[in-house]
ROBA-125552 format. One record per residue (C-alpha): residue number from 0; x, y, z. Coordinates in steps of 0.5 Angstrom, whole numbers. Example, Ala and Ser with C-alpha at 12.3 -4.5 7.8 and 13.67 -1.06 7.14 Angstrom:
REM residues 2
     i       X       Y       Z
     0      25      -9      16
     1      27      -2      14
***
This chain:
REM residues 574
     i       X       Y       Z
     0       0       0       0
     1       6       5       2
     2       9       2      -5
     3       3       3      -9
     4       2      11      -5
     5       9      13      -6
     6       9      12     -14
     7       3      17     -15
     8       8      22     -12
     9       9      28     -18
    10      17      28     -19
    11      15      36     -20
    12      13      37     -14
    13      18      34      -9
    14      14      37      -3
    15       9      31      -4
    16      11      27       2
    17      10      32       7
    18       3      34       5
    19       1      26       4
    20       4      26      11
    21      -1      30      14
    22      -7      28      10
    23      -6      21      12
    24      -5      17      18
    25      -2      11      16
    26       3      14      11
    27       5      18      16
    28       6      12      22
    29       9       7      16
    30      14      12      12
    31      16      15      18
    32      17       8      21
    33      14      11      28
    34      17       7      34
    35      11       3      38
    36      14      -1      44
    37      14      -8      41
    38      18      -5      35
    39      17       0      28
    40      10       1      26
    41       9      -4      21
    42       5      -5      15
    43       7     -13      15
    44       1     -16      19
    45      -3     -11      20
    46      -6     -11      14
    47     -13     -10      16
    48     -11      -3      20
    49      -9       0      13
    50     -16       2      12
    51     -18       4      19
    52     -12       9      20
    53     -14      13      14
    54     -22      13      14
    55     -23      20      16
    56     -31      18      18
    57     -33      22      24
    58     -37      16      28
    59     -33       9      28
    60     -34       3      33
    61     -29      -3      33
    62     -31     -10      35
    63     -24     -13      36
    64     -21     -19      39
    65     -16     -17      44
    66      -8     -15      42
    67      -9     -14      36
    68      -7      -7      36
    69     -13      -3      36
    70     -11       1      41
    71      -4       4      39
    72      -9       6      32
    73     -14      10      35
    74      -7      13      39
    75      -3      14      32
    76      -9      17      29
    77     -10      22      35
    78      -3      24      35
    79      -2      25      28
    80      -8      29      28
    81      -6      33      33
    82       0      35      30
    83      -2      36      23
    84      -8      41      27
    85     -13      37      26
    86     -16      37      32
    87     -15      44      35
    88     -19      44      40
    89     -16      37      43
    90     -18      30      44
    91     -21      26      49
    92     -19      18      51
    93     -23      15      56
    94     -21       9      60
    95     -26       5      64
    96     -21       6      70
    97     -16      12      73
    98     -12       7      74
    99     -13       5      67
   100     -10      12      65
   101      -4      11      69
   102      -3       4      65
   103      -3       8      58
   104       1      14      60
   105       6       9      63
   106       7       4      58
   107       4       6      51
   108       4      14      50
   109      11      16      54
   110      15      11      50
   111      11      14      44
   112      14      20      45
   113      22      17      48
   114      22      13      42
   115      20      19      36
   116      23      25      39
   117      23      27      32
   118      16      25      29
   119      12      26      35
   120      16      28      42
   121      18      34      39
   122      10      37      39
   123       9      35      45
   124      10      41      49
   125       8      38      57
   126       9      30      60
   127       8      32      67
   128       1      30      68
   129      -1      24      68
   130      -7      26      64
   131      -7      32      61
   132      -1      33      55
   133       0      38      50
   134       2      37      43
   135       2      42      38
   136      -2      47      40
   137      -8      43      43
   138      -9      39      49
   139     -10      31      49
   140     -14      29      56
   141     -14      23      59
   142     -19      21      63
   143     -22      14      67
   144     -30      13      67
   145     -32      10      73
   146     -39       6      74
   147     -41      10      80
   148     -43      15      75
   149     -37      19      76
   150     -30      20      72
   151     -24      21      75
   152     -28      22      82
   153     -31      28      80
   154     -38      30      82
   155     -43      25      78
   156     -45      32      74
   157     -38      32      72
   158     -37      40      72
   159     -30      39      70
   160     -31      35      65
   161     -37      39      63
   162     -32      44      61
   163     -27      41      56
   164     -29      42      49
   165     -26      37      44
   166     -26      36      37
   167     -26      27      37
   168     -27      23      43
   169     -25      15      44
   170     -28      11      48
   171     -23       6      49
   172     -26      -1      52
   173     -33       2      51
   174     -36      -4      54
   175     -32      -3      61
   176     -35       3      62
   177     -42       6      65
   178     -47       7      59
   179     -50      13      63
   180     -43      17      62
   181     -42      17      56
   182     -48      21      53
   183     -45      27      58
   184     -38      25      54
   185     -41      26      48
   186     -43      32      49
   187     -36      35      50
   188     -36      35      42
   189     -42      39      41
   190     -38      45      38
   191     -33      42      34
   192     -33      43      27
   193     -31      35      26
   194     -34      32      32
   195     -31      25      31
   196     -33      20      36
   197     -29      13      37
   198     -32       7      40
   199     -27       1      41
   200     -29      -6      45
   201     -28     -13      46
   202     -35     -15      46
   203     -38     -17      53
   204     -45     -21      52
   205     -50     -20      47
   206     -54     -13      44
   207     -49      -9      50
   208     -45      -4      49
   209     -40      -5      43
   210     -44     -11      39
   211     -50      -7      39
   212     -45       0      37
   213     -44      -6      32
   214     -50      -9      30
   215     -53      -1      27
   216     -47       1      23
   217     -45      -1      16
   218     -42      -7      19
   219     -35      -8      16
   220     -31     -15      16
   221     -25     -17      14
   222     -26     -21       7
   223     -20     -25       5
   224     -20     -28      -2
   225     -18     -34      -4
   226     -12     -35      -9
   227     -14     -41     -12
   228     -21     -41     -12
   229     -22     -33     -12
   230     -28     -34      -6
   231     -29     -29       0
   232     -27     -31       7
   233     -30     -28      12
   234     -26     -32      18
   235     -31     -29      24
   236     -37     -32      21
   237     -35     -38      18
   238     -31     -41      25
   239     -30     -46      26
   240     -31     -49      19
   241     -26     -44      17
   242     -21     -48      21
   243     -17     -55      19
   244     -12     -59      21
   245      -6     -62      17
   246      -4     -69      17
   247       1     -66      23
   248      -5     -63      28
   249      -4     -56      26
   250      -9     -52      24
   251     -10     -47      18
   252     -14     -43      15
   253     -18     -45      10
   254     -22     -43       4
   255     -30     -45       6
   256     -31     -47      -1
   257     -24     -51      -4
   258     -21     -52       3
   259     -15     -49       1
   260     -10     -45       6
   261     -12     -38       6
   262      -8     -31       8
   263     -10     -26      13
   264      -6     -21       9
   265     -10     -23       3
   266     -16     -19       6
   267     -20     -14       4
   268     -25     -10       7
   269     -32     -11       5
   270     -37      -7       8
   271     -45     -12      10
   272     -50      -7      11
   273     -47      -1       6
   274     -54       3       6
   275     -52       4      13
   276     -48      11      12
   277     -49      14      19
   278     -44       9      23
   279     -37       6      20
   280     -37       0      24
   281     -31      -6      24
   282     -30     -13      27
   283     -23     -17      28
   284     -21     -23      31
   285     -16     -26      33
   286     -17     -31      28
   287     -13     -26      23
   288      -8     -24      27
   289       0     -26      24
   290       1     -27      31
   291      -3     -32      34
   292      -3     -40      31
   293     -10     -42      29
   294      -8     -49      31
   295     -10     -46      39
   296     -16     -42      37
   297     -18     -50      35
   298     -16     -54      41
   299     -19     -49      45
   300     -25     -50      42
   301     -25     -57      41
   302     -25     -57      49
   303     -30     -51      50
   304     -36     -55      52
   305     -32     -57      59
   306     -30     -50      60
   307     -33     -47      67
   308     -38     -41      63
   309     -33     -36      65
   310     -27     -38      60
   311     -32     -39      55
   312     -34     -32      55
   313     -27     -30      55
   314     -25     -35      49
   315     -31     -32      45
   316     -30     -25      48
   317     -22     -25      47
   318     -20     -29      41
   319     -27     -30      38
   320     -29     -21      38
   321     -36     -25      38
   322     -42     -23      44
   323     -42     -29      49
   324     -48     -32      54
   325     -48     -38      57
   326     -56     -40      56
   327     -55     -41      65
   328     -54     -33      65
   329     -60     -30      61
   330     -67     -31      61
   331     -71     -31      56
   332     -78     -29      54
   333     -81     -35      52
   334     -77     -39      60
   335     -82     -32      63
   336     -87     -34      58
   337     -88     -41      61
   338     -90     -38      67
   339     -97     -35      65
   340    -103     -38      68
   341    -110     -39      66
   342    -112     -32      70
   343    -112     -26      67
   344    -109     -19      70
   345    -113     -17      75
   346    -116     -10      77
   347    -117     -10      84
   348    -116     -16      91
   349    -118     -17      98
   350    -111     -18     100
   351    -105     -19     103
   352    -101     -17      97
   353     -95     -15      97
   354     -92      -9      92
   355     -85      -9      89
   356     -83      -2      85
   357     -78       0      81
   358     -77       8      80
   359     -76      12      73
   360     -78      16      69
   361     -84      12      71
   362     -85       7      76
   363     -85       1      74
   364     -90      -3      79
   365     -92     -11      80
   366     -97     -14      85
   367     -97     -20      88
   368     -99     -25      92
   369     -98     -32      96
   370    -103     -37      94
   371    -101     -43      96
   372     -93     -45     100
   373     -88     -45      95
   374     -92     -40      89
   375     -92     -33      89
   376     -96     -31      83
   377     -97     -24      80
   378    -104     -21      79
   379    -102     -14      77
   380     -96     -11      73
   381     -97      -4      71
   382     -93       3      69
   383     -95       8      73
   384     -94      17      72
   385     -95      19      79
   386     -94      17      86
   387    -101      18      88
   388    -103      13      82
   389     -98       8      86
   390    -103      10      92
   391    -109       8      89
   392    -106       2      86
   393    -104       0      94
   394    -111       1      97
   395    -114      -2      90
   396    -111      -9      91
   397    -110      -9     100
   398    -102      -8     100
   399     -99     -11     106
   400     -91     -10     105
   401     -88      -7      99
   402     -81      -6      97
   403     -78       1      93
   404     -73       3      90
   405     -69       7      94
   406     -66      11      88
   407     -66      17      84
   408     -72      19      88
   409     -70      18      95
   410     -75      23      98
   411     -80      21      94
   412     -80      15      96
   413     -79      16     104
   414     -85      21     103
   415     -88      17     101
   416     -87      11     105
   417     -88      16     112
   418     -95      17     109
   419     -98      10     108
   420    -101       6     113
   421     -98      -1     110
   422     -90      -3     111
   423     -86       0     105
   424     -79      -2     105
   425     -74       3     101
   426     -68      -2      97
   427     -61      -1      98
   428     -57      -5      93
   429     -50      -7      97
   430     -44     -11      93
   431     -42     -13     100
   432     -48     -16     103
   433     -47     -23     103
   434     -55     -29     103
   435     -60     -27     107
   436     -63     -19     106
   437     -62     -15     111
   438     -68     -11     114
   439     -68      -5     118
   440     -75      -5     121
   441     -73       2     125
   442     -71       7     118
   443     -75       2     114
   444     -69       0     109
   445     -68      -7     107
   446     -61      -8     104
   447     -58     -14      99
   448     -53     -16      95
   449     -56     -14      88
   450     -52     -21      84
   451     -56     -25      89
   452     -63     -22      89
   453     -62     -23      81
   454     -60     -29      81
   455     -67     -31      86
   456     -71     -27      81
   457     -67     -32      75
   458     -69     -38      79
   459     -76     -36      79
   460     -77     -36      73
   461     -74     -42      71
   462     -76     -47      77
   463     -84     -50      74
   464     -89     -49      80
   465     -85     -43      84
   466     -88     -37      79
   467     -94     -35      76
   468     -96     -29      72
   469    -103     -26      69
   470    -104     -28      62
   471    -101     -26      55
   472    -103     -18      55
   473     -98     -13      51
   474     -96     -11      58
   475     -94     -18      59
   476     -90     -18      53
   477     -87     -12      55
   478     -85     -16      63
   479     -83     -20      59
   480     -78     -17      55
   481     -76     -12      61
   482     -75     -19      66
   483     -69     -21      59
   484     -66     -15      58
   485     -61     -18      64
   486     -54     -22      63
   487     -50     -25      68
   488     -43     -24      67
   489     -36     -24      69
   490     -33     -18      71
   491     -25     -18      74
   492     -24     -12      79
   493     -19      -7      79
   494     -15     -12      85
   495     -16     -19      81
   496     -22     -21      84
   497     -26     -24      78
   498     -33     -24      81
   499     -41     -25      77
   500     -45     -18      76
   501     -52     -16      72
   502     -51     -12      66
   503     -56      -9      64
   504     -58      -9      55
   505     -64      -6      55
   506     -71      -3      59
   507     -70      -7      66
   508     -75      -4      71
   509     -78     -10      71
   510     -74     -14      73
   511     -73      -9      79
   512     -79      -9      80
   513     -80     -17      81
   514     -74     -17      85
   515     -77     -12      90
   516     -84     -16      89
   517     -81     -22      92
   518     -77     -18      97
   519     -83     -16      99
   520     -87     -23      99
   521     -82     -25     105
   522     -86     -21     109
   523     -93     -23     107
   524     -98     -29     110
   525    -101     -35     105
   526    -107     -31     102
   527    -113     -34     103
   528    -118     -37      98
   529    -125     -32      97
   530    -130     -34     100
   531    -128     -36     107
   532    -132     -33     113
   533    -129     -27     115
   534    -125     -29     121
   535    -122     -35     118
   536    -120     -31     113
   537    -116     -26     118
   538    -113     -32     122
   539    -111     -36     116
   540    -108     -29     113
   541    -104     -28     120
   542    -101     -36     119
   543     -93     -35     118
   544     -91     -41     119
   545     -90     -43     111
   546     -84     -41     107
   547     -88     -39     101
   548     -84     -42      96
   549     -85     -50     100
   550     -78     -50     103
   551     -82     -53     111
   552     -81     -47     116
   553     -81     -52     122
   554     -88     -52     124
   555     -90     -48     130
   556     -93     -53     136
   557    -100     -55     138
   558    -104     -48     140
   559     -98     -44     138
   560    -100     -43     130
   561    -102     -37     129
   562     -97     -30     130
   563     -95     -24     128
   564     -97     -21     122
   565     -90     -19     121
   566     -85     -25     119
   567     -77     -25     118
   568     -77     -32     114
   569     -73     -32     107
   570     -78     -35     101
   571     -72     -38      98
   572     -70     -43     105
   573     -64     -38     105
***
């Protein structure tokens, strides 16, 4: 390519170089050989980033495998940017993390700077900081986006952030960070002139982040071409019948319609969904990586089935750029819609019921009851605009106990919990606190540990005879997909520890709600069919000698079977 570039150059014009040079990000980085840490940037097994470095789109998203060098593309094409004044207004990288920042000041832009003192390090006009340099006349800004919606421990509003204005921005690892920051990122663009905005990720799971970035852009794959049959290979969508082996064991790439070995170096880039022009989108694997044996990738597939689900997501995620879920991770509509009964939603009940809300834009409301030990069923779900509707909806359907969420609206929600006469709980997501939920009848706060009131919600739905839920309405349809929009993951933090978490990849507020609900049926008696006296009906109501979901809470003796209205046992036998 760099051949092909050079010999256009007009002998009458010997300044052309120069002026190629700072049009084009790839033959700058080739033709001045510029230094990164593993060597000079090389054209020779990086053929797939030629493309990439030089397309000028203002909105791109890379779905790539790890260590594939990426990275050090999107720094190049900022640099050259930068120095060229492309960017006069400056460049924002974010990381996930601070200490991310600190990484990459260390390990890949210093070393730029020492080992270019005449390409780059001369532009660069201030190192001190770890995240913040000058080059040229503009300002490069590094920052760390954290998943308490805070960057760099600034105020969640980020007023300093707030103030930086740039001409492109790069998300870096763009699935490790908090999808509510990066629309105030995003804003940092809005009084540029070029507005480039770069997402790039190795994908986590399924319609999240990166892959979902993906799926709407005009979807770019690396097509590798066949020299004996001429066929297009595209090694991401063919695995693993892309893959063989020779006589020996070893694996290599193969043609899907002659069987013959292919070259990564012999691709090209061919664009799935052209009509799609508001997005430039790539996706690379390890699979054309010059660096990685082929002969791994297929070993390691060959025995994926015995691997623990978190390696597979890592085997698909790292090596594969592919979007992974073990089926054990995510519900699916259809396990919720298994759990539809033959009553339809109902408008009203005697009672007891218990409530789970979760608070939004709306507040997202499910009603239930205990119809027998070991059910819970759902009778009503419904999105509600105010919380004196939530009122009407609690009295309407006699609520005894009812679980909210404690934020974003924490004094409406202790409003209201002061000026109703049933008990309300607010709900306090802790990453810390470990089994039963934690209630806290003086301040009335019930705390858990998220992951596990997530999972119960998960073994609710998928254990036959534990939940039912009213017939199939477009409100069902829509609990239905809410209670989907949730995978399981897992997540490495900042000192090593691997641990599982929830990701959210669509509306899931009622998948909230659910888990407030079952909360909430804790503290609620078995229901009793209509049409007992009055007084069997309020004794057998006051029985909380059960766990709701058939666990055999050792029963009281003889004489001492009734108690309290108010009972502390876990519906889960925990």
């Amino acid at each position: 390519m760099a051949r092909r570039a050079a010999a256009k150059i007009d002998p009458a014009q010997p300044d052309m170089p120069a002026k190629i040079r700072a049009v084009d990000a790839w033959y700058w980085a080739v033709n001045n050989a510029i230094r990164l840490t593993a060597g000079p940037f090389a054209h020779a097994g990086h053929e797939y980033l030629a493309e990439p470095l030089r397309d000028t789109h203002p909105n791109q998203v890379a779905m790539k495998g790890s260590q594939m060098g990426w990275t050090e593309k999107s720094v190049l094409k900022t640099l050259h940017g930068m120095i060229h004044r492309r960017y006069p207004q400056g460049v924002l990288h974010l990381f996930p993390t601070a200490d991310d920042v600190g990484d990459f000041s260390k390990a890949r832009f210093n070393p730029l700077i020492e080992h270019n003192p005449d390409h780059i390090g001369r532009y660069v006009r201030s190192t001190d900081a770890a995240n913040i340099k000058k080059i040229g006349s503009s300002m490069l800004y590094l920052r760390g986006a954290r998943s308490t919606q805070r960057i760099e421990g600034l105020a969640s509003t980020s007023s300093k952030l707030k103030s930086i204005p740039v001409d492109r921005i790069v998300f870096d690892e763009y699935d490790e960070m908090d999808q509510a920051m990066i629309a105030l990122a995003v804003e940092r663009v809005a009084h540029s002139t070029v507005k480039e905005i770069e997402k790039l990720s190795t994908p986590t799971v399924p319609d999240y982040g990166i892959d979902a970035a993906y799926k709407a852009s005009d979807r770019h794959v690396w097509a590798i071409r066949c020299e004996r049959c001429q066929h297009d290979t595209v090694l991401e969508i063919e695995f693993p019948k892309c893959l063989r082996r020779r006589q020996d064991g070893t694996a290599y790439r193969a043609c899907v319609r002659c069987g013959g070995e292919i070259h990564q170096r012999a691709g090209r880039w061919v664009a799935m969904s052209p009509s799609v022009k508001d997005c430039r989108g790539w996706w690379i694997s390890q699979l054309c990586s010059a660096y990685v044996d082929p002969t791994v990738i297929l070993d390691e597939h060959e025995r994926i089935s015995a691997l623990p689900p978190g390696e597979r997501q890592v085997f698909y995620n790292s090596k594969l750029a592919a979007a992974y879920v073990d089926a054990a991770n995510r519900l699916s509509p259809q396990d919720v819609y298994r759990c539809i009964g033959q009553d339809a939603m109902e408008t009203r009940h005697d009672g007891p019921t218990a409530m789970g809300v979760d608070v939004g834009a709306v507040l997202h409301v499910v009603i239930g009851y205990r119809p027998a030990p070991g059910l819970l069923k759902i009778c009503h779900a419904a999105r509600l605009d105010s919380w004196n509707d939530l009122h009407d909806l609690a009295l309407r359907f006699h609520v005894e106990c009812a679980v909210i969420d404690r934020e974003p609206e924490i004094h409406k929600a202790r409003e209201f919990q002061q000026a109703e006469r049933f008990r309300v709980f607010l709900a306090d997501y802790q990453e810390y606190q470990r089994g039963d939920a934690r209630w806290d009848l003086d301040h009335g706060l019930v705390v858990m540990n998220r992951t596990e009131l997530l999972d119960r919600v998960h073994g609710a739905v998928t254990t036959p005879g534990r939940l039912e839920i009213p017939r199939l309405t477009s409100e069902i349809e829509q609990y239905a997909a809410e209670m989907s929009n949730m995978v399981k993951v897992l997540v490495e933090k900042p000192n090593g520890s691997r641990i599982y978490e929830y990701k959210q990849v669509g509306p899931d507020h009622y998948r909230h709600a659910t888990a407030y609900f079952l909360l909430a049926a804790e503290r609620i008696p078995v229901a009793t069919p209509a049409g007992l006296p009055w007084m069997q009906r309020t004794m057998t109501h006051a029985i909380m000698d059960e766990d709701p979901l058939g666990r055999g809470r050792p029963q009281a003796p003889a004489g001492r079977g009734y108690s309290q209205a108010v009972t502390d046992y876990n519906p889960f036998g925990r």
